[in-house]
C-alpha positions, 0 to 999 in steps of 0.5 A, spaced: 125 211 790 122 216 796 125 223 796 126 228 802 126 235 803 130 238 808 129 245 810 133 249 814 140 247 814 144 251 818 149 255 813 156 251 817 153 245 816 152 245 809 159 248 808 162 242 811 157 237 808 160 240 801 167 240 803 165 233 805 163 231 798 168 234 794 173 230 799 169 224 798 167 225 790 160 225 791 154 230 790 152 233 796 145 228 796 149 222 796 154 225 801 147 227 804 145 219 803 152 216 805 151 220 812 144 219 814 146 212 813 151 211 817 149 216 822 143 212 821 146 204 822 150 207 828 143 210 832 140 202 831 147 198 833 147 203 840 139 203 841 139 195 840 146 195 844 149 191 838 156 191 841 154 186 847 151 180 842 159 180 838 161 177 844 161 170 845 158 167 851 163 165 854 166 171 854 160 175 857 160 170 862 167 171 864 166 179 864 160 177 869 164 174 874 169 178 874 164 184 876 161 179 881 162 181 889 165 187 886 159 192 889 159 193 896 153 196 899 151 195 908 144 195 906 140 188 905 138 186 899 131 187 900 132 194 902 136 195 895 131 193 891 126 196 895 130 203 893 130 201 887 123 200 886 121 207 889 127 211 886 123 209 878 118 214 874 111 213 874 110 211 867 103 209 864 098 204 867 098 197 863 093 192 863 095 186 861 
């Protein structure tokens, strides 16, 4: 199995990584491994926004409606997407 070393850990958060480990009867590497898992799991369910696909179909639909009429703005519509449009970065040219 792969290992990692960890360099320059701040003396706080090792003490409150052993605290931790005594309070769950663990080492201090598999409280080490239970954290980086869970902080780990928590990063892909926010990057993939995770919490949005539990919902049914018909529940995502409902919620759309109820946001639907809500913005109000006295631009037209080609003038928000135009702002839009001109309010984004300049990323990097793609040839397709």
């Amino acid at each position: 199995m792969p290992s990692l070393t960890v360099r320059n850990i701040p003396d706080g958060l090792l003490d409150r990584i052993r605290i931790l480990s005594i309070h769950e009867r663990r080492s201090i590497n598999n409280e080490v491994l239970a954290i980086l898992e869970k902080g780990v799991e928590s990063q892909i369910v926010t990057e993939l926004n995770k919490p949005q696909s539990i919902l049914s179909k018909s529940t995502q639909i409902d919620l759309w409606k109820d946001l639907c009429g809500k913005w109000t703005d006295d631009r037209k519509t080609d003038e928000i997407i135009e702002d839009i449009y001109n309010a984004r970065t300049k990323g990097r040219d793609v040839n397709l």
